[in-house]
C-alpha positions, 0 to 999 in steps of 0.5 A, a space after each residue: 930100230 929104224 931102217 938106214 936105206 944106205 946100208 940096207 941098199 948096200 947089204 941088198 946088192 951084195 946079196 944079190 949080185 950076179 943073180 937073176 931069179 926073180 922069185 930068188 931075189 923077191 926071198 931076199 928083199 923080202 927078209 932084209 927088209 923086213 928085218 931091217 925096221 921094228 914098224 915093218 909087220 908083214 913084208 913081201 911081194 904079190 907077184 903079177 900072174 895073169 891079167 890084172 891079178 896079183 898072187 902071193 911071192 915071197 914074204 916074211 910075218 904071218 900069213 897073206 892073202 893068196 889072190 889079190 885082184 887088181 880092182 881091190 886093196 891097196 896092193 891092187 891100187 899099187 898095181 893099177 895105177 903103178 904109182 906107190 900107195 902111202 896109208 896111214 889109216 888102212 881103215 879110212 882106205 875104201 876097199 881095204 883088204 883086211 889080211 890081218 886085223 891088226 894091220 893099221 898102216 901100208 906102203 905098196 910099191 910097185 916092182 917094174 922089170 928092166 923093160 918097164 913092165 909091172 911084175 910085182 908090188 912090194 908091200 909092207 904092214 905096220 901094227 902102227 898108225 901112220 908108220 910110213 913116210 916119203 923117205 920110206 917110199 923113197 928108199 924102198 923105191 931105190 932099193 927095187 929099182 936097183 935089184 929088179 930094173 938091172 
């Protein structure tokens, strides 16, 4: 099953209308998305709590990794230069964070507030190589903007 970004975006802000809780609406993105695509393992959101320091929010699939600097990972790459990570080989990205071993592709995107701060990354995982696309940056980064920059 592959994502189709209109009805998943559709299906989002229907859910989240008139809400403002953020680690709310983080639940929410977290288990549509996650459950809108075969390729997404590990989806959910690190959430900025301090300077240059990404915890755990909400998410859905096994476990994470609880703390995640800004100076490591991928998700510590999103969040440094709030640009979207795109990996096709989480094994050829220097300084990978290995949460789960079977992890072998990641797309870290970074979440920006109404007043363009960084509150958050989104990332998903994929037990598949090379399983994220520009089209995949493209309408997960549709999909934030539109639930977190309101």
């Amino acid at each position: 099953m592959r994502v189709d970004y209109d009805d998943l975006s559709k299906t989002i802000a229907s859910l989240t209308e008139g809400e403002d809780d953020v680690i709310a609406l983080m639940a929410t993105v977290a288990c549509e998305v996650h459950h809108s695509d075969d390729r997404f393992d590990w989806t959910g959101f690190y959430r900025v709590t301090g300077p240059e320091m990404l915890k755990i929010g909400p998410y859905q699939g096994g476990h994470g990794c609880l703390v995640i600097p800004f100076s490591r990972g991928v998700c510590g790459a999103a969040a440094r230069t709030r640009a979207v990570q795109l990996v096709p080989d989480v094994d050829a990205f220097a300084g990978h964070i290995a949460c789960a071993s079977s992890t072998r592709s990641e797309i870290v995107l970074p979440v920006l507030d109404a007043k363009g701060d960084l509150i958050a990354v989104f990332d998903i995982d994929s037990d598949q190589p090379d399983a994220f696309t520009e089209d995949d940056a493209k309408g997960l980064g549709a999909i934030l903007g539109a639930v977190f920059r309101r």
